[in-house]
N, C-alpha and C positions, 0 to 999 in steps of 0.2 A: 579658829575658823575652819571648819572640817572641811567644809565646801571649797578650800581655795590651793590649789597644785600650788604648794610651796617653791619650786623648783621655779615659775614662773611669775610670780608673786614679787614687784620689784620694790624697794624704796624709791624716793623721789631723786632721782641726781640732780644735786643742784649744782653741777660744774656743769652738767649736759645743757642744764635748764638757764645758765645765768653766766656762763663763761666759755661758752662757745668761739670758736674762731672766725673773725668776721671776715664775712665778703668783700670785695671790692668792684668789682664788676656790677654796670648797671643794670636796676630792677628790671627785670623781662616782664611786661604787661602785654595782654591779649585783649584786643577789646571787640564787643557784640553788638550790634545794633539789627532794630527788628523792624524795617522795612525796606522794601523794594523801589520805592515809592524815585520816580527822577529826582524830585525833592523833597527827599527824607527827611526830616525832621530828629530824627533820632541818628539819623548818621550826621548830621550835620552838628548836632549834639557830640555826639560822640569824638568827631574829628576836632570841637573847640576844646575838649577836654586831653584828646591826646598831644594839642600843642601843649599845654596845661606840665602834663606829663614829661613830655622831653625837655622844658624847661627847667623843671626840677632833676633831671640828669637821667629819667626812666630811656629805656630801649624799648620803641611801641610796636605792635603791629594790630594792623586790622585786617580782620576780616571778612571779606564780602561774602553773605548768604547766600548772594544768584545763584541758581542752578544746583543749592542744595535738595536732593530729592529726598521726600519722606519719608520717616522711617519705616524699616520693614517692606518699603516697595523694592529694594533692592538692597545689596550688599554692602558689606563695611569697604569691601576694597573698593568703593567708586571716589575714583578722585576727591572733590568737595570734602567726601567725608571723611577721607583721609588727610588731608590738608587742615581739618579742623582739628581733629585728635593730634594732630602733629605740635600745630600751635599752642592746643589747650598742655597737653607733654609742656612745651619748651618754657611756658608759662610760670612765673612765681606768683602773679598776681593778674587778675582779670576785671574788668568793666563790663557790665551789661546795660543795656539802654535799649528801654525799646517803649514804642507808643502807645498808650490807651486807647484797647479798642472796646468796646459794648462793656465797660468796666474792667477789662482784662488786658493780660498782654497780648499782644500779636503772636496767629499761628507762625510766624516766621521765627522770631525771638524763641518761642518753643521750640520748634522742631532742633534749631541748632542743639540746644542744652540736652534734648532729646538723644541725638545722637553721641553723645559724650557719656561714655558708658563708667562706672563709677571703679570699677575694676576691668583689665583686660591684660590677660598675658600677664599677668601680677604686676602689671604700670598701671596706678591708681591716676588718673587722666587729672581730676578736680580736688584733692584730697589736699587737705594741707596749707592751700593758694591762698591769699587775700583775696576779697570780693568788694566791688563797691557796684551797689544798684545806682539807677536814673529813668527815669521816664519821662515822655512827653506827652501835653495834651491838648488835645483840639478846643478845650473848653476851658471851666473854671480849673484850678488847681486841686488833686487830684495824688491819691495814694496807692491804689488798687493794683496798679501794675508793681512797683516798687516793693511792696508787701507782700506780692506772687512771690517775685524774684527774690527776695528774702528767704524764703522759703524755701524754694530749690537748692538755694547756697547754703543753705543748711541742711539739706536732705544729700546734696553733694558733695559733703562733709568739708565744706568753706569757711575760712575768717572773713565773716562778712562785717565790713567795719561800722559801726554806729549810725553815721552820717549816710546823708543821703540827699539825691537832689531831683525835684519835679518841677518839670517849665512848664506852665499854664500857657493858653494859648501861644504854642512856641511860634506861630504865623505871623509873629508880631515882634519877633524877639531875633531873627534875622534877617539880617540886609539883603542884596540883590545879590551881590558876591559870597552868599553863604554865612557870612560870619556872623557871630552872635553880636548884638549889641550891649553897651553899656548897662550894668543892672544889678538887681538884687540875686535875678536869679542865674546870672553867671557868676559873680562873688561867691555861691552856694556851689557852683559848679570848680570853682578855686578850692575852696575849702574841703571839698570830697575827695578832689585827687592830692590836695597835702595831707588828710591823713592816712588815704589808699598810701601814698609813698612811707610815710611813718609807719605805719602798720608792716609794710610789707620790710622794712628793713630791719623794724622790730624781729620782726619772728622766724625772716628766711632761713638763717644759720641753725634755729633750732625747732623748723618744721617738723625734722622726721622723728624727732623727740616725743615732738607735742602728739603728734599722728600713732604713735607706738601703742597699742591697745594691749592690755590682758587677755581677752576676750579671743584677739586674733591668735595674739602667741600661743592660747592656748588650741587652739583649730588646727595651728600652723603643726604643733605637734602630736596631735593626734591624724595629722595629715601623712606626717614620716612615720609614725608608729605605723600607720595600716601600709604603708611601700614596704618597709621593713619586714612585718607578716606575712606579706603576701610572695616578697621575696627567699624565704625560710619553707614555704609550702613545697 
């Protein structure tokens, strides 16, 4: 193979790949929710599946969109935005949920993922994470938002895991006190964060494996050859 820099050209380790040292410390999950709304729907979502989470032994946090401002109206260093990229950072694994609007996700739910830049300062923010989509809808049951966000966590270079969960009219599906009711479509909401946690304990010890590209290694050095050049000038 002419075309292939032998020198970076690796075989498969399978000690890296299958005998990794395990973690013990609880999964760190980030979770998104993509309305404002006093009674969110998709945060209310959200917050049923982070009990979901810490019962299974996950370490949660959420975080609130308020006062995120949109991208390119201002700088990375504004607060919000910097509290996001901190969390998505401290992250092994992420939740996204957000509502069906006109077939789509919420401009809120975007903007967030918007400002989470795929490289920064060589800290890959989303790279590597487990992902589990969710959405909510005003109506019949409903994919559109879920299959966005599928999307993204793929373009974000995320394990986004198989499963997936959408509550049809979620107006019906919480109590007065917030909480989700008795259902199918909370059992579906169980099921997503027990494999979100299997996934994510799966592959955490051998993320920077799995994430190890050819393609960069080979960038990476033809990055030092031109400092190197340039330093000999």
């Amino acid at each position: 193979m002419p075309n292939v820099d032998e020198d970076l050209f690796r075989p498969i380790d399978l000690q890296a790949l299958l005998d990794a040292p395990r973690s013990i410390q609880k999964p760190r999950v980030l979770m998104l929710y993509g309305s404002l709304r006093e009674r969110s729907y998709s945060r209310l979502a959200t917050e049923e599946a982070a009990r979901i989470l810490r019962r299974l032994g996950a370490e949660v946090r959420i975080y609130n969109p308020f006062g995120l401002p949109l991208p390119d109206s201002t700088s990375a260093d504004h607060a919000k935005v910097q509290e996001l990229r901190d969390l998505s950072i401290w992250s092994e694994a992420q939740v996204w949920c957000s509502p069906e609007r006109h077939g789509s996700m919420t401009g809120v739910m975007k903007v967030q993922i918007d400002w989470l830049p795929l490289s920064a300062g060589g800290v890959r923010t989303t790279q590597g994470r487990t992902l589990a989509v969710m959405q909510v809808s005003g109506g019949s049951q409903s994919f559109n938002a879920v299959n966005q966000l599928r999307l993204l966590g793929r373009w974000m270079r995320m394990v986004t895991i198989p499963n997936q969960s959408s509550v049809a009219k979620a107006f019906n599906e919480f109590d007065e006190a917030g909480r989700m009711k008795p259902s199918p479509y909370y059992n579906r909401i169980v099921d997503v964060m027990e494999e979100l946690m299997k996934f994510t304990m799966l592959l955490r010890d051998r993320s920077a494996y799995l994430t190890d590209r050819y393609s960069e290694r080979v960038e990476s050095a033809e990055e030092v050859a031109k400092r190197v050049n340039q330093r000999s000038i």
